[in-house]
C-alpha positions as CSV (number, residue, x, y, z in Angstrom):
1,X,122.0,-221.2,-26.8
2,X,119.7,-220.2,-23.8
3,X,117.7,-222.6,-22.7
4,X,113.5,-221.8,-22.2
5,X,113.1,-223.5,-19.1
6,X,115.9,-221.8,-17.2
7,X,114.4,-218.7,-19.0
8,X,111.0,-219.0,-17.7
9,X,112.2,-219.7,-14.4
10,X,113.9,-216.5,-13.8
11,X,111.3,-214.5,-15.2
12,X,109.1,-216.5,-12.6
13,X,111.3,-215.8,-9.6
14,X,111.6,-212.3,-11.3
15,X,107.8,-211.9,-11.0
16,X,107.7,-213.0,-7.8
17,X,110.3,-210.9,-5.8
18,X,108.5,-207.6,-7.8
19,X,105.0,-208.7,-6.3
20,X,107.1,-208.8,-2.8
21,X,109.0,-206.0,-3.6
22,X,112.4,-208.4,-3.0
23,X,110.7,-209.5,0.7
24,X,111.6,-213.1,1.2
25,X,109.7,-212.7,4.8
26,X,106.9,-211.5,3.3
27,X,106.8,-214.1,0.5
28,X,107.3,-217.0,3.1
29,X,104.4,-215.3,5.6
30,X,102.0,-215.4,2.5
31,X,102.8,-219.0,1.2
32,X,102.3,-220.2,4.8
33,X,98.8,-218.5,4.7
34,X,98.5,-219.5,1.1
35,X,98.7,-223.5,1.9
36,X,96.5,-223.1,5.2
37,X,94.0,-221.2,3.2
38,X,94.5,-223.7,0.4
39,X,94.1,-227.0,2.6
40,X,91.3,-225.4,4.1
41,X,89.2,-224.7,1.2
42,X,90.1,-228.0,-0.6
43,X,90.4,-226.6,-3.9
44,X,93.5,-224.5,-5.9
45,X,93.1,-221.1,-4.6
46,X,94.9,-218.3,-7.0
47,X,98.4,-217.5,-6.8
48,X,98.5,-214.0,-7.4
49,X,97.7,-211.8,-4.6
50,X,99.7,-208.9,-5.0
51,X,98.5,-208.1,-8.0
52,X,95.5,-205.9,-8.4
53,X,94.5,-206.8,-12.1
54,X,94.3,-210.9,-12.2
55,X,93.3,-211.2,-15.5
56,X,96.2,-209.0,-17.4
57,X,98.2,-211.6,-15.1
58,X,97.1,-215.0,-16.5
59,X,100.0,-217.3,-17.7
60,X,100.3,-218.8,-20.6
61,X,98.7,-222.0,-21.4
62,X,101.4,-224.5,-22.1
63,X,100.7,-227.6,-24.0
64,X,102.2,-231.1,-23.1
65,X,104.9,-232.5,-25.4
66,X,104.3,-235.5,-27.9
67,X,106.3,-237.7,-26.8
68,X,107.2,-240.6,-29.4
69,X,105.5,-244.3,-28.3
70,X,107.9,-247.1,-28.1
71,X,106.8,-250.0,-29.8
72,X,105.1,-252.8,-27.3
73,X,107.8,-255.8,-26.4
């Protein structure tokens, strides 16, 4: 059985290296630029920037697990 998580991250690193074309430099240069930009603006800035079309790019929404309460001691 495969399991989701390990899944989704390799189809996330997957995405990435094609947005880089495979360029670990060029991915490091941006997420350095990225974080400055980020601090500097002090707000989430998108994580996309290789793609031309953002909104055919939007991940899906996951939802938070119920968890079960454990009864109060």
């Amino acid at each position: 059985m495969k399991d989701i998580i390990v899944q989704e991250v390799r189809n996330a690193r997957a995405a990435v290296a094609a947005d880089f074309n495979g360029d670990l430099g060029k991915f490091f240069a941006w997420a350095k630029a990225h974080a400055a930009a980020e601090s500097k603006a002090k707000h989430p800035l998108p994580i996309h920037p290789a793609r031309k079309n953002p909104q055919s790019a939007t991940p899906e929404k996951h939802t938070r697990r119920k968890t079960a309460k454990l009864p109060a001691k």
